[in-house]
C-alpha positions in Angstrom: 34.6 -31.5 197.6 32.2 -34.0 198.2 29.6 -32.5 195.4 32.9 -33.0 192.9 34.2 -36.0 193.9 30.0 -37.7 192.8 30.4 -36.4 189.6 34.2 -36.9 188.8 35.1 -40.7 187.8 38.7 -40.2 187.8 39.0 -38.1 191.3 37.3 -41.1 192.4 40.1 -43.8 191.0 42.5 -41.3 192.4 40.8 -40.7 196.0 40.7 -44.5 196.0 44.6 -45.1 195.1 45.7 -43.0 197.9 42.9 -44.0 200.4 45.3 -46.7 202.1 47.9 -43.9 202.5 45.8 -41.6 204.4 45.1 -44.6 206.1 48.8 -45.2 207.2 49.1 -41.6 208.0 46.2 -41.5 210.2 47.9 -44.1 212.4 51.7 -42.4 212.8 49.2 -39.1 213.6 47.5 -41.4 216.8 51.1 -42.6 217.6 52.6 -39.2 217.7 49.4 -38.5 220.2 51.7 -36.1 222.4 52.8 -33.6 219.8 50.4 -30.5 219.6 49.7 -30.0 216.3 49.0 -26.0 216.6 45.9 -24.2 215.7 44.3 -24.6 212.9 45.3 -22.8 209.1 42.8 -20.2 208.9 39.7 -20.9 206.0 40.6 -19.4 202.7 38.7 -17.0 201.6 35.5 -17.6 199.0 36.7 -15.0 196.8 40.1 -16.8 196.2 38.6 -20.2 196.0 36.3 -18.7 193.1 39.8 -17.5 191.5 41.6 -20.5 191.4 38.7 -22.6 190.1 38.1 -20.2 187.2 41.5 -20.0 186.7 42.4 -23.4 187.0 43.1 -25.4 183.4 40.7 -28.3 182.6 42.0 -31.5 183.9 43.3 -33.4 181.2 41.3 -37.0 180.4 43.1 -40.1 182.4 44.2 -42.6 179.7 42.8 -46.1 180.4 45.3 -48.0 182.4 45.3 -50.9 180.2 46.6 -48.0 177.5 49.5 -47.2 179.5 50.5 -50.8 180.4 50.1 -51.5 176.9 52.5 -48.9 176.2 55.0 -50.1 178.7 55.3 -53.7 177.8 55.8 -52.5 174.4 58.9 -50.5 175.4 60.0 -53.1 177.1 59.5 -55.9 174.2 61.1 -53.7 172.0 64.3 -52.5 174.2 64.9 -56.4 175.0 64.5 -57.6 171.6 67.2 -54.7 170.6 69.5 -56.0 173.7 69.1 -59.7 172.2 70.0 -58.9 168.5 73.3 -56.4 170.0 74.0 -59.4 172.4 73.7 -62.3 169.5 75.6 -60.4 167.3 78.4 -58.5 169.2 78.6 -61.3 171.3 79.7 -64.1 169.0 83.3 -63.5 169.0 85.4 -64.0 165.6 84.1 -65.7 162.8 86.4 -68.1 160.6 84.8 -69.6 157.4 85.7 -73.0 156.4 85.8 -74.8 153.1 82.4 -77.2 153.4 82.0 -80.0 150.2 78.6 -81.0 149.4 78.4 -84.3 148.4 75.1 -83.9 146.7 74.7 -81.7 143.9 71.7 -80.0 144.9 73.2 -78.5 147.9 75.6 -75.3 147.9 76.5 -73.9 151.4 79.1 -72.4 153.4 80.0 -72.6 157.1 81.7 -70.3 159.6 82.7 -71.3 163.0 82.6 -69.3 166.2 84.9 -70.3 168.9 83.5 -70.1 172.2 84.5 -71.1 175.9 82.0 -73.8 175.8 82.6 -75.3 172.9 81.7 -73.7 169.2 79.0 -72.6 166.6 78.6 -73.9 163.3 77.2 -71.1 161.0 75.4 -72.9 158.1 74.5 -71.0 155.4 72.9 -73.3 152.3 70.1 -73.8 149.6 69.3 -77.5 147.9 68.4 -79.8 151.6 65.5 -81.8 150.6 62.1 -79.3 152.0 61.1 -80.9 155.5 63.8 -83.6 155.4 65.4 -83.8 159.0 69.2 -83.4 158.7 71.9 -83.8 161.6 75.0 -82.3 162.3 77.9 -83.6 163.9 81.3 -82.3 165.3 84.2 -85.1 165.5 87.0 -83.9 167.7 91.0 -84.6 167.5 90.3 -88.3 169.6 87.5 -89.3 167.1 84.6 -88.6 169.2 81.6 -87.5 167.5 79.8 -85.0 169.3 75.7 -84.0 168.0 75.6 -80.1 167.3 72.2 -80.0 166.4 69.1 -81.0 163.7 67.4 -78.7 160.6 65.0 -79.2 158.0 65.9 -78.7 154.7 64.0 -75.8 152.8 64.5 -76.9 149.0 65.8 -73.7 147.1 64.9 -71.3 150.1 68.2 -70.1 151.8 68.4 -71.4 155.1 70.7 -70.2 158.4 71.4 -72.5 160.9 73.4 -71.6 164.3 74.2 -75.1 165.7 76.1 -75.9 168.8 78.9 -78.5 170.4 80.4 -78.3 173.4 83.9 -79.6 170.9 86.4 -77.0 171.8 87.5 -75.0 168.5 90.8 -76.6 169.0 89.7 -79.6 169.5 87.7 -80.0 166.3 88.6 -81.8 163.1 85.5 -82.7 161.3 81.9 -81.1 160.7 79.0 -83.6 159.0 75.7 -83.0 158.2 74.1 -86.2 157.5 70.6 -87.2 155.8 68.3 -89.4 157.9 69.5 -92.4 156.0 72.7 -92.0 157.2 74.6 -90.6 154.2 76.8 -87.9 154.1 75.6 -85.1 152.5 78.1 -82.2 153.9 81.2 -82.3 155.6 84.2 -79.8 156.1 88.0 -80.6 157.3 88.4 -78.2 160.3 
């Protein structure tokens, strides 16, 4: 065993895994001190030694570790990103569009809102926000209190989705803006 275990690298890495074990059991063995163990097995005969090791398959090559946790983290990376897009999809409760008028010309968009217990989402679909231009989006409830549901940049002709947030009830809500940073309106809808 010795002879096999100088020449076999991954014997080795195993005999070194289980080491601390051995180790363990070695200690309940001297605990249990009073327990007579029995005579020995009897040796195995050469002749069936010789059979089993010319019988015995070739041991398959060990894949690297790093391989394996490779493989693993990928699993995992995928089977979360799968929950997340189930989760963000079948999760968002009803969707009711609104009518959204764009008081610039270049802009077309349309909006859905998503009630939710903590508030709502503003879906923003649209095409014509001025590319890199920082736009901000407001929710005005029943009382007249303007509430921030987020910022976007425009993207010119590209179509853009935003998923914007404010703690405004659904029911509370009467007004969505999205204003340019000079303070015009370029968006609202009556909701």
């Amino acid at each position: 065993m010795h002879d096999h275990l100088a020449g076999c690298a991954a014997c080795r890495a195993d005999l070194e895994e289980i080491a601390p074990v051995a180790g363990l059991l070695g200690g309940a063995r001297d605990r249990l001190g009073d327990l007579d163990p029995g005579p020995p097995p009897p040796p195995l005969p050469d002749a069936l030694i010789a059979e089993v090791r010319a019988t015995a398959p070739a041991p398959r090559p060990r894949r690297p570790r790093r391989v394996l946790l490779a493989a693993a983290a990928a699993g995992v990376l995928v089977a979360g990103g799968a929950g997340y897009a189930v989760g963000t999809t079948a999760g968002q409760g009803p969707r009711e569009p609104v009518a959204v008028r764009a008081l610039d010309p270049a802009v077309r968009a349309s909006a859905d809102l998503v009630p939710h217990t903590w508030g709502m989402e503003v879906v923003l679909t649209a095409t014509g926000f001025a590319p890199g231009t920082a736009y901000v989006v407001t929710v005005t409830d029943d009382a007249g209190r303007v509430v921030g549901a987020g910022e976007f940049l425009g993207t010119g002709a590209a179509e853009m989705r935003c998923n914007l947030n404010s703690s405004v009830l659904r029911a509370d809500a009467s007004l969505v803006q999205v204003t340019a940073p000079d303070g015009q309106v370029v968006l609202d809808a009556s909701v």
